[in-house]
Every structure is written in structure tokens, then in C-alpha cells.
C-alpha positions, 0 to 999 in steps of 0.5 A: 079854704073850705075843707072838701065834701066828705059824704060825696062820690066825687070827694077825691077828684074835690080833695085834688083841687083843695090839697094839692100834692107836695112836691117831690122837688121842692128842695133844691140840691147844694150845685142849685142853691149854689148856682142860684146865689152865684147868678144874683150875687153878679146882679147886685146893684151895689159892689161888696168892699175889696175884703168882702169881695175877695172872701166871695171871690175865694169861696166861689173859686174854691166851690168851683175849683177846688185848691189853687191849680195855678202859679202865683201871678205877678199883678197886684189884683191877681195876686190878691186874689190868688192869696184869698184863694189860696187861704181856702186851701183844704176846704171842700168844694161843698163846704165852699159852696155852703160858706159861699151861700151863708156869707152871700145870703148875710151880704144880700141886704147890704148890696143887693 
């Protein structure tokens, strides 16, 4: 890109087209990243494995939830998922939701 005029009136309005303002916006917050991996881990083509799967499952359920707030079902699936959660216990919800990133970002190129 050519580097604007300098010895010209009109050498600001030339810089605006040549160097454009950084945005103040431009980083995402946490709850954003968050949300924004969440909505493509649900559009992988491929399903993670039952462990992979649950580690995701107890990390958006802790990010979400905070520490189990329910009884421990009886069903099988349930219940794995109610113990994988449980395994989360004391996490806060920004480092859950950090993990979760981390851990999605590391399994996109397998499943995505």
C-alpha cells in the first residue's frame, strides 16, 4: 500500500483512506468467545467420543451452571453426565468457560 502524501492540505482525509482506525472492539469478551465456540461445537460434522463428549458436556454445563444444582438421576446416560459435571465441582464459571475453549479449539480440527 502506498504511504499517503505528505506536503498536501488534504493529507488527512488521504491518511483516513490508507490507515484505517483500530477498533476499540476488536477483542472479544470471555461470555462471546464462549458463546461463539459453544454455537460451532454444536455444528461439527463429526460427534467427539463419549469421553470427549462428556468433558465438553461438564465444562459448558459448569461455565453455564455453576456447581451441580440437581439430584443425581437414575438413567444411565444422565447419570454420566451428572458425575462428569459433578468432577467440576469448584471450577469457576470463567475458568470453565476458558477450559471449554481451550479444550474445543484443540478438538475442532478432529470433528469440526
Amino acid at each position: 500500500m502506498r504511504d499517503p502524501p505528505q506536503n498536501n492540505s488534504f493529507s488527512f482525509l488521504l491518511a483516513i483512506r490508507f490507515y484505517p482506525p483500530i477498533s476499540t472492539h476488536s477483542k472479544m469478551s470471555l461470555d462471546e468467545q464462549f458463546q461463539k465456540v459453544a454455537a460451532s461445537v454444536r455444528n461439527w460434522k463429526t460427534r467427539p467420543s463419549d469421553n470427549e463428549n462428556l468433558a465438553l458436556y461438564s465444562l459448558y454445563k459448569q461455565a453455564t451452571s455453576g456447581d451441580v444444582n440437581i439430584a443425581e438421576p437414575s438413567e444411565m446416560i444422565a447419570k454420566a453426565k451428572f458425575k462428569a459435571w459433578t468432577g467440576r465441582k469448584g471450577i469457576s464459571q470463567d475458568d470453565a468457560k476458558k477450559q471449554y475453549i481451550e479444550m474445543a479449539e484443540k478438538l475442532q480440527s478432529k470433528y469440526a
